[in-house]
N, C-alpha and C positions, 0 to 999 in steps of 0.2 A: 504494500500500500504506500504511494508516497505520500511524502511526508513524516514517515517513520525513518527516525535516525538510523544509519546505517553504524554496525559494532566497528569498532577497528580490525577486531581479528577476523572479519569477513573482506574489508578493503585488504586488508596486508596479503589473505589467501587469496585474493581473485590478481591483484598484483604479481602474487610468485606461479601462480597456475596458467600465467599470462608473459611470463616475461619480460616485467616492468618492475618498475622500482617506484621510492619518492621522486626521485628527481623528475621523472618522466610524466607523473599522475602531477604534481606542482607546475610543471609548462603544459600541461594537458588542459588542467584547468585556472591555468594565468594565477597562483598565486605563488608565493617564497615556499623553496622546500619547507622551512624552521615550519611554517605553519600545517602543511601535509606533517610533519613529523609529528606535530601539537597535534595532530586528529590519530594519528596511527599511535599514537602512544595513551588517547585518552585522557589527555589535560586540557582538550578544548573538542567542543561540539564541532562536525562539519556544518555549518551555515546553509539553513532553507537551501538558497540556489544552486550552491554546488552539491547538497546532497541529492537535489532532484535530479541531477546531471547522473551521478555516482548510481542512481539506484535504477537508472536506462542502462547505463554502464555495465554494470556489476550483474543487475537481477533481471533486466531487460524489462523496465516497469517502466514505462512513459512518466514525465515526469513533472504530471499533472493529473487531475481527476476531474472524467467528463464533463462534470458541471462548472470547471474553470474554464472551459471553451464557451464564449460568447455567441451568439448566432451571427455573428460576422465571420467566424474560425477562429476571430484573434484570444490568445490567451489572456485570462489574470492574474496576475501576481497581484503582493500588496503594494504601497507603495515602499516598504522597507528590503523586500525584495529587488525589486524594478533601480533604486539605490544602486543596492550590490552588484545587482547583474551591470550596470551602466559603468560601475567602476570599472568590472571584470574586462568590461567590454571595452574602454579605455585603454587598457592595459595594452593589450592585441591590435587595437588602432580599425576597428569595425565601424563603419558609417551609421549604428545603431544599433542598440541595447538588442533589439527585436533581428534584428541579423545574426548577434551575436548566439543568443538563443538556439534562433534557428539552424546555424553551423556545427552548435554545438550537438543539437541533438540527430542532426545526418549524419554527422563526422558517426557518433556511438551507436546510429542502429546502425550503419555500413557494419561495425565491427562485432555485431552479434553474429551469432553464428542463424545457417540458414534455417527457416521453418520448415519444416518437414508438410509434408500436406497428404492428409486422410482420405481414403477412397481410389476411383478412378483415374 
């Protein structure tokens, strides 16, 4: 379910079952290793935006719920999210918060593995 914190010792496993590290999961998702360390160690929560990244990632769970899809398509965050995400998206040099997002969550299904499909 997103929105549910992801544990560390499920990030750290999906990192070593994947062949990544901190370093890599910190440029993945634009912030300082120090702080991927501070999540993988348990001394600081991962933050709403990049857990819902983490749990498309990791669990393959989109990383919203249906009812945050407007009848436009567009998603919603709060605005404390939409904040975060704008920093993150700064960081990377994205012409908008809402690109950013969006790269981010094509970049992580491409890297799911494929669905199998039932039937004929």
């Amino acid at each position: 379910m997103p929105g549910v914190s992801l544990h560390p010792d499920e990030i750290k496993s999906w990192l070593q079952q994947h062949g990544h590290n901190a370093s890599w999961l910190a440029k993945e998702i634009g912030v300082d290793k120090a702080t991927v360390s501070r999540w993988l160690s348990g001394r600081r929560p991962v933050p709403s935006p990049e857990n819902r990244l983490l749990c498309l990632l990791i669990r393959g769970e989109l990383p919203f719920e249906i009812e945050q899809l407007r009848s436009d398509g567009l998603l919603t965050f709060s605005s404390d999210e939409w904040r975060r995400i704008e920093e993150l998206r700064s960081r990377e040099e994205f012409p908008s918060a809402e690109a950013w997002v969006v790269a981010k969550i094509r970049t992580y299904l491409a890297m799911l593995p494929p669905m199998r499909s039932f039937g004929g």
